[in-house]
mmCIF file of the N, C-alpha and C atoms, coordinates in Angstrom:
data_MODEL
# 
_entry.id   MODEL 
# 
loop_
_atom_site.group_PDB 
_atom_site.id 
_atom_site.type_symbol 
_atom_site.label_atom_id 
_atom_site.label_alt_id 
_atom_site.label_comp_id 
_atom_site.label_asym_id 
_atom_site.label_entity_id 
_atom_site.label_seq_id 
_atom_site.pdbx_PDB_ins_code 
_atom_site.Cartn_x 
_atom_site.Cartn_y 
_atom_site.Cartn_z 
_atom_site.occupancy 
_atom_site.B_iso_or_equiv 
_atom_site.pdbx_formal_charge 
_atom_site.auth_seq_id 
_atom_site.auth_comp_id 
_atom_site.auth_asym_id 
_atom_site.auth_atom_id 
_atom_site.pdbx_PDB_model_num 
ATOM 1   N N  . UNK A 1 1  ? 6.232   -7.583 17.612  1.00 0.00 ? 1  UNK A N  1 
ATOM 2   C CA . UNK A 1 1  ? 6.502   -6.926 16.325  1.00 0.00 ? 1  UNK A CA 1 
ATOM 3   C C  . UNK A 1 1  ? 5.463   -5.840 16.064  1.00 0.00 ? 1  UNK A C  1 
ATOM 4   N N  . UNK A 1 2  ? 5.897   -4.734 15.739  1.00 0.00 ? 2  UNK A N  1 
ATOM 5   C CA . UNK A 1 2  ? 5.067   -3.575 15.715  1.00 0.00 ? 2  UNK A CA 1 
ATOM 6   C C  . UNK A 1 2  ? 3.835   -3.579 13.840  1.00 0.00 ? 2  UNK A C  1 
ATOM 7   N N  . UNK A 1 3  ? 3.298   -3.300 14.355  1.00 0.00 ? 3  UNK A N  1 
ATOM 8   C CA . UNK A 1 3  ? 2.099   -3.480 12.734  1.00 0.00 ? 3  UNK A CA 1 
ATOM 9   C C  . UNK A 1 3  ? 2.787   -2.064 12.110  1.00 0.00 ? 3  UNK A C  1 
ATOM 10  N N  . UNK A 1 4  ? 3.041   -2.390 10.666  1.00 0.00 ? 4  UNK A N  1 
ATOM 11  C CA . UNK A 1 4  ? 2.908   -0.994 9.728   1.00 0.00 ? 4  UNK A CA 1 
ATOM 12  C C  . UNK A 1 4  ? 1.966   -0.424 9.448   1.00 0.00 ? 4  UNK A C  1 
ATOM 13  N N  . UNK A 1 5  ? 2.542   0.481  9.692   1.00 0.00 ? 5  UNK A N  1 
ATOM 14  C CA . UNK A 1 5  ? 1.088   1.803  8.970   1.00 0.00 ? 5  UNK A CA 1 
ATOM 15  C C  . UNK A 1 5  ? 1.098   1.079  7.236   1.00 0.00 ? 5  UNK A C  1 
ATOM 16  N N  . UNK A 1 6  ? 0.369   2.320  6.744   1.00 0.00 ? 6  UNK A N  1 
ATOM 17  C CA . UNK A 1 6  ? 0.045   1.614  5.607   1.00 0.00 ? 6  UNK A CA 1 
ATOM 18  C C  . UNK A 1 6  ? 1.265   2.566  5.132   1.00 0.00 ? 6  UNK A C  1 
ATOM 19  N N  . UNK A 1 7  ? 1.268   3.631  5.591   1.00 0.00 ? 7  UNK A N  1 
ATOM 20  C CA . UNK A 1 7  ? 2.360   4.726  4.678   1.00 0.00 ? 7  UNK A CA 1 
ATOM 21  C C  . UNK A 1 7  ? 3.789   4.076  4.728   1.00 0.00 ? 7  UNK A C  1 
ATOM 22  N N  . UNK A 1 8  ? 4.281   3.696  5.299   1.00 0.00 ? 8  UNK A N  1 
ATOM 23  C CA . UNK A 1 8  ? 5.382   2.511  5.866   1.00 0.00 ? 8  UNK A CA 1 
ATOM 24  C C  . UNK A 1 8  ? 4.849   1.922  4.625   1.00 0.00 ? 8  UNK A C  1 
ATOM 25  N N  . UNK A 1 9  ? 3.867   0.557  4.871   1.00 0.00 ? 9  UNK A N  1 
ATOM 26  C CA . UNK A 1 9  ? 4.057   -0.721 4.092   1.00 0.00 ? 9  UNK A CA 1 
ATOM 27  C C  . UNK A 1 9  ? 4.449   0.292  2.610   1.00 0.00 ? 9  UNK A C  1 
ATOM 28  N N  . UNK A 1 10 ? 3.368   1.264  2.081   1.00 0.00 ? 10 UNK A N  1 
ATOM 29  C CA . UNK A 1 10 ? 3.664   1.735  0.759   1.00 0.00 ? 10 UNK A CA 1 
ATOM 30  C C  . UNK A 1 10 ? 5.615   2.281  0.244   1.00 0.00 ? 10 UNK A C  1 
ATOM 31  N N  . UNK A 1 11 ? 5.648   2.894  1.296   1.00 0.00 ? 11 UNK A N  1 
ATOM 32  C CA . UNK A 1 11 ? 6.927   3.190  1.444   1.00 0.00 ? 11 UNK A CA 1 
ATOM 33  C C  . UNK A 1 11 ? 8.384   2.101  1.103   1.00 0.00 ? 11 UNK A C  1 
ATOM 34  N N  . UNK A 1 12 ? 7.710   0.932  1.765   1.00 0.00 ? 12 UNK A N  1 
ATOM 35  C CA . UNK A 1 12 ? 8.604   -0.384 1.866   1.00 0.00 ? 12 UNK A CA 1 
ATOM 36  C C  . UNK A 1 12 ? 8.860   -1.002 0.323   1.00 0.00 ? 12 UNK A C  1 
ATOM 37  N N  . UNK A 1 13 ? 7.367   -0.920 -0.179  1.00 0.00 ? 13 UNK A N  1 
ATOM 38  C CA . UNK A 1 13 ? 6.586   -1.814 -1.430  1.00 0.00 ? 13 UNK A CA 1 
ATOM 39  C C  . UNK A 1 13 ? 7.481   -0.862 -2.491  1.00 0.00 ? 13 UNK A C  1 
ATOM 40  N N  . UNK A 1 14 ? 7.655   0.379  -2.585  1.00 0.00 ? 14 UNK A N  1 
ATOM 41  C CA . UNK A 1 14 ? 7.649   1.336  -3.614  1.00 0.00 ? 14 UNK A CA 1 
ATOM 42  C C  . UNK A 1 14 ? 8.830   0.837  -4.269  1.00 0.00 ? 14 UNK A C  1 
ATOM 43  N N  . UNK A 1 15 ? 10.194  0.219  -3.968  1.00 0.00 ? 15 UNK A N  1 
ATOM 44  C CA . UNK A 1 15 ? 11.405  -0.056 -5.153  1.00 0.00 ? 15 UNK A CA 1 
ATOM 45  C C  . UNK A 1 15 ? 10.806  -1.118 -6.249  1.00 0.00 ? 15 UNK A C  1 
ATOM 46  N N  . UNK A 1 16 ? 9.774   -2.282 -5.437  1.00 0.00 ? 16 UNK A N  1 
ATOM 47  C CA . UNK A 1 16 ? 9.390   -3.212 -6.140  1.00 0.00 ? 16 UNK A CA 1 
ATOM 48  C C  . UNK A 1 16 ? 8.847   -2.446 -7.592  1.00 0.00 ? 16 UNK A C  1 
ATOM 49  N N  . UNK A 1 17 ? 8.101   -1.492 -7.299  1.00 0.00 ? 17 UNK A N  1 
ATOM 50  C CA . UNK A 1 17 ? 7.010   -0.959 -8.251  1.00 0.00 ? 17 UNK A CA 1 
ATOM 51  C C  . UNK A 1 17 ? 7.872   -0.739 -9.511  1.00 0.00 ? 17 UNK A C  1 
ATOM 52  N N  . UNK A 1 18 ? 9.011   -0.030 -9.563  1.00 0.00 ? 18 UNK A N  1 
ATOM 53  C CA . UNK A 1 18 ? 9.693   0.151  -10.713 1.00 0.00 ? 18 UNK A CA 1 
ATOM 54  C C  . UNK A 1 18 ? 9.501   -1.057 -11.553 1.00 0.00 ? 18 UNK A C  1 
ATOM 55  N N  . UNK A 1 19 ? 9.988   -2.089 -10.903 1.00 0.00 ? 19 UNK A N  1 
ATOM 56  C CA . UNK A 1 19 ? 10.108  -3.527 -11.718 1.00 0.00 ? 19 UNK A CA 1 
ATOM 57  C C  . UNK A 1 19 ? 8.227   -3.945 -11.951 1.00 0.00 ? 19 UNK A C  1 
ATOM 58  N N  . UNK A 1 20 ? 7.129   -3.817 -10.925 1.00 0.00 ? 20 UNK A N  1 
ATOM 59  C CA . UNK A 1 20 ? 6.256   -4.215 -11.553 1.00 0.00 ? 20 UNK A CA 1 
ATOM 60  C C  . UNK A 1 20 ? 5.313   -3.490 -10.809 1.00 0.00 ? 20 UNK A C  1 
ATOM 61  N N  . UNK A 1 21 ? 5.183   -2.576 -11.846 1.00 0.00 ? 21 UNK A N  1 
ATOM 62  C CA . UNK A 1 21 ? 4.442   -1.531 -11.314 1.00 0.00 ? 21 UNK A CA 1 
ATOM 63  C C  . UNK A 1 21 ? 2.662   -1.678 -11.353 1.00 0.00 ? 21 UNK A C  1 
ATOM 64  N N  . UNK A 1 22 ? 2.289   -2.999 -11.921 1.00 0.00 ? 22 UNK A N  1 
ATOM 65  C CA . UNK A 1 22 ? 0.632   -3.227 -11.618 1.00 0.00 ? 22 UNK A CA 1 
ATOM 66  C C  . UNK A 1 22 ? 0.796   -3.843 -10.606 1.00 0.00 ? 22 UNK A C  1 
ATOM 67  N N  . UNK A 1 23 ? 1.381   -4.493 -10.034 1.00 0.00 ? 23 UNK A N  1 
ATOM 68  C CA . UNK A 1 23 ? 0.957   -5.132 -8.559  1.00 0.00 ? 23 UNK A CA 1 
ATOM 69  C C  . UNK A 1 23 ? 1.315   -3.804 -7.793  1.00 0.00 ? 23 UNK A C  1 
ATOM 70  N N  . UNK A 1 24 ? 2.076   -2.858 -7.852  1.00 0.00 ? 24 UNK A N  1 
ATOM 71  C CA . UNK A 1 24 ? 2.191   -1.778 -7.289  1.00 0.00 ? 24 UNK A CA 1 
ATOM 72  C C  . UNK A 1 24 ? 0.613   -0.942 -7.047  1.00 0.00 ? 24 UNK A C  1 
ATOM 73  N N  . UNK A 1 25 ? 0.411   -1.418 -8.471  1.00 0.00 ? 25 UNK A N  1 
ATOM 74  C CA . UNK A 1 25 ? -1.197  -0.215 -8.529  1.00 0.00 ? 25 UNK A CA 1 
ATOM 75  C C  . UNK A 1 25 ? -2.355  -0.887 -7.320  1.00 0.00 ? 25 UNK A C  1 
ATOM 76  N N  . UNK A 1 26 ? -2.140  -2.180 -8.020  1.00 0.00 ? 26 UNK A N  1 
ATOM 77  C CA . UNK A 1 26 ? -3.462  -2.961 -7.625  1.00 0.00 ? 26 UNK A CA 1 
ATOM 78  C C  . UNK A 1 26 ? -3.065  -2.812 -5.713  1.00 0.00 ? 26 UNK A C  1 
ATOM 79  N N  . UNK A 1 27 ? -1.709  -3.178 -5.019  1.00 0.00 ? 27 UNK A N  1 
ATOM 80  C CA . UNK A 1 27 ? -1.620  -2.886 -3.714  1.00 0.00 ? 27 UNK A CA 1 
ATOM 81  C C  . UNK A 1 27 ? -2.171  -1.192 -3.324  1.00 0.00 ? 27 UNK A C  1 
ATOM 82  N N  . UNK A 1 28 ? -1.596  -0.655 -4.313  1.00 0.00 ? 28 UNK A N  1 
ATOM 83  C CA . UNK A 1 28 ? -1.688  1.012  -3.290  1.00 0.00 ? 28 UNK A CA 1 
ATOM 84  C C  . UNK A 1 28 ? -3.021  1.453  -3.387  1.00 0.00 ? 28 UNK A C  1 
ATOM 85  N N  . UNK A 1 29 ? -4.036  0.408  -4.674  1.00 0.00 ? 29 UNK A N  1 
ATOM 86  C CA . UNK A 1 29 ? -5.446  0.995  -4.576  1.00 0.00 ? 29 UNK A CA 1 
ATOM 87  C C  . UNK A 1 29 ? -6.324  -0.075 -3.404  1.00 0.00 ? 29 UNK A C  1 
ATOM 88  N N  . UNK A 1 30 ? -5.613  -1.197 -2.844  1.00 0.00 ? 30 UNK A N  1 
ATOM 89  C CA . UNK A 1 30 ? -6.249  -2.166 -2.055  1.00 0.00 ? 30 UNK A CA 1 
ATOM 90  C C  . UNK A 1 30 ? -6.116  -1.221 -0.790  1.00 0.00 ? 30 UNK A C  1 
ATOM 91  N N  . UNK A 1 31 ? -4.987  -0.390 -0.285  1.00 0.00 ? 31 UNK A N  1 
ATOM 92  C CA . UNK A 1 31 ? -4.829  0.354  0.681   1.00 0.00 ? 31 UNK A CA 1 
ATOM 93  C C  . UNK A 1 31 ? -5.839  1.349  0.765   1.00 0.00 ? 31 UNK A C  1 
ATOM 94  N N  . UNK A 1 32 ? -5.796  1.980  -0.513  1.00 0.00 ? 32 UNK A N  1 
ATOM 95  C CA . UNK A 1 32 ? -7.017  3.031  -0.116  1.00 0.00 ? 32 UNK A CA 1 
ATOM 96  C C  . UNK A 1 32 ? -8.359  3.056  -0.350  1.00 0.00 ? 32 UNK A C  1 
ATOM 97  N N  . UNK A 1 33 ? -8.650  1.765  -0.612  1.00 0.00 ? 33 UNK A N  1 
ATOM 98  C CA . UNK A 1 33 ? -9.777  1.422  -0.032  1.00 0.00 ? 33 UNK A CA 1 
ATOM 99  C C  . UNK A 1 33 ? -9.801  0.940  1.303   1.00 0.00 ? 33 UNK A C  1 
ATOM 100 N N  . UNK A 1 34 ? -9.288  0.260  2.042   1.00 0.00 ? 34 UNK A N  1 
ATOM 101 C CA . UNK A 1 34 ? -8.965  0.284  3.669   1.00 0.00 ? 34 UNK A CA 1 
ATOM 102 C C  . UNK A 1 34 ? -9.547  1.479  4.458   1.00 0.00 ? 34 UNK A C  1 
ATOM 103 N N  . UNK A 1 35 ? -8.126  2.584  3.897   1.00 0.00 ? 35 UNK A N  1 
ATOM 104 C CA . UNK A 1 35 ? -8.583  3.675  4.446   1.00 0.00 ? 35 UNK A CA 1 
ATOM 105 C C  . UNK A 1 35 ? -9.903  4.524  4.016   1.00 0.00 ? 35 UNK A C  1 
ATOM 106 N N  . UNK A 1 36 ? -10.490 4.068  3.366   1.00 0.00 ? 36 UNK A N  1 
ATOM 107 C CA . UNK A 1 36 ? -11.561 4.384  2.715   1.00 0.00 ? 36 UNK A CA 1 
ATOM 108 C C  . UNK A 1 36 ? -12.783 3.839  4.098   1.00 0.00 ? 36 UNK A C  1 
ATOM 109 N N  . UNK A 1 37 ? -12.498 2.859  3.824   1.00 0.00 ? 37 UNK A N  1 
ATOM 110 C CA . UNK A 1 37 ? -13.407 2.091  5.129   1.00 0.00 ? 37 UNK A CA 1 
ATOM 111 C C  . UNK A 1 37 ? -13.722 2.204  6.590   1.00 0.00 ? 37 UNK A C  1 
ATOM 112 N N  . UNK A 1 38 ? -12.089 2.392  7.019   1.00 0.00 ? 38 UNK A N  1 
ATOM 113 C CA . UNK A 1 38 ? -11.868 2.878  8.329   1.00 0.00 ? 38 UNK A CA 1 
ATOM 114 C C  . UNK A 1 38 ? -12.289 4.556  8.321   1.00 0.00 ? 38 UNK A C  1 
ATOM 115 N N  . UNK A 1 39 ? -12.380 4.912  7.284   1.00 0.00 ? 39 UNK A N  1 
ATOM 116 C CA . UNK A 1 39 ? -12.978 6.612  7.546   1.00 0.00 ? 39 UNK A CA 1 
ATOM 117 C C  . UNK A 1 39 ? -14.407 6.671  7.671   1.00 0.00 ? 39 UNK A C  1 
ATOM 118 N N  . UNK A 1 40 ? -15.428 5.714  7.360   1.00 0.00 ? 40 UNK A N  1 
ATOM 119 C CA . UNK A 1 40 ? -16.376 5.953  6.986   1.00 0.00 ? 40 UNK A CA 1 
ATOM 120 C C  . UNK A 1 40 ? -17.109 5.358  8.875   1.00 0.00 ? 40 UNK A C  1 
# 
């Protein structure tokens, strides 16, 4: 099984967000801190 990018997972996550859009926040800011990490 191939791993998602994160732009994928966000992509996937995004219909949920309409319906609840703070777990939306709190995921898409857990992501960019990731990439936050892996850049550094």
């Amino acid at each position: 099984m191939n791993q998602l990018s994160p732009e994928s997972t966000t992509v996937w996550w995004a219909p949920l967000g309409s319906e609840n859009r703070m777990m939306t926040q709190i995921f898409t800011n857990g992501l960019s801190q990731i990439k936050d990490n892996q850049a550094k």
